[in-house]
C-alpha positions in Angstrom: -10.3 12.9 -11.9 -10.8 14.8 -8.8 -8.7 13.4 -5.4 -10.8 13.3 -2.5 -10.2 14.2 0.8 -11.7 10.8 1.7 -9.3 8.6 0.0 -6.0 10.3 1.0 -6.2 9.0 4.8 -3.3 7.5 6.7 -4.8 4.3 6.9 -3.4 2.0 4.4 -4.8 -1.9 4.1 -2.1 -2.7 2.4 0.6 -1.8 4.9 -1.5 -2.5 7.5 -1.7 -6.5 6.4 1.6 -6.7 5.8 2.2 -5.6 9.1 0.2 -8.1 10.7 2.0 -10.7 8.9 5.0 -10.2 9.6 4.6 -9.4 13.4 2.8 -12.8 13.1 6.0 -14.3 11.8 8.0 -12.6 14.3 5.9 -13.7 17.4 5.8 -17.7 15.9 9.3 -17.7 15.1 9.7 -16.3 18.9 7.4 -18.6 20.6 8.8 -21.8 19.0 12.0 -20.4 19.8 13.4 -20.1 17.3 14.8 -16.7 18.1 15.1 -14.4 21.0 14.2 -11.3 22.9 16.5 -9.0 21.2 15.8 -10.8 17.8 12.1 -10.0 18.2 12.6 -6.5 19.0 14.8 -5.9 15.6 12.6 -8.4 13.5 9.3 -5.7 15.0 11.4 -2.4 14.3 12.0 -3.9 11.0 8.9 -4.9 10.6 7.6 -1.5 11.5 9.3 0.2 8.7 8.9 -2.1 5.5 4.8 -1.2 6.6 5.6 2.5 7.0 7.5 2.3 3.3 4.9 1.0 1.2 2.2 3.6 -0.2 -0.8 3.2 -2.7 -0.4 5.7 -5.7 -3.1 7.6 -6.9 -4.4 7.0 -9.7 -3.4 9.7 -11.4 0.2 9.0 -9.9 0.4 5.8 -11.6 -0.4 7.2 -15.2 2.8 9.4 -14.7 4.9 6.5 -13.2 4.1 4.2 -16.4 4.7 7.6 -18.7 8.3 8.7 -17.2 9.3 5.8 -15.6 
């Protein structure tokens, strides 16, 4: 039940794919044109932060959230 050094990096797959997909989104939906310049740039900033907001839960963290919560 030890955390590692290791495991607690700032690289998250998660976020980071979630990221990509929905830059992805952004870029198509801006080269069909669909949407504009100052569309894109919110739809990026945007995109930016529901990436930065999700985090992977140790797994002692999750026995606690299914305890309390």
């Amino acid at each position: 039940m030890k955390t590692s050094i290791e495991s607690s990096s700032f690289f998250n797959p998660v976020a980071f794919t979630v990221l990509i997909v929905l830059l992805a989104i952004s870029i198509g939906l801006h080269l069909l044109g669909y949407i504009g310049v100052p569309v894109l740039v919110v739809l990026i900033i945007i995109s930016l932060l529901i990436a930065g907001s999700i985090q992977i839960a140790d797994q002692w963290e999750k026995g606690c959230c299914f305890t309390f919560g």
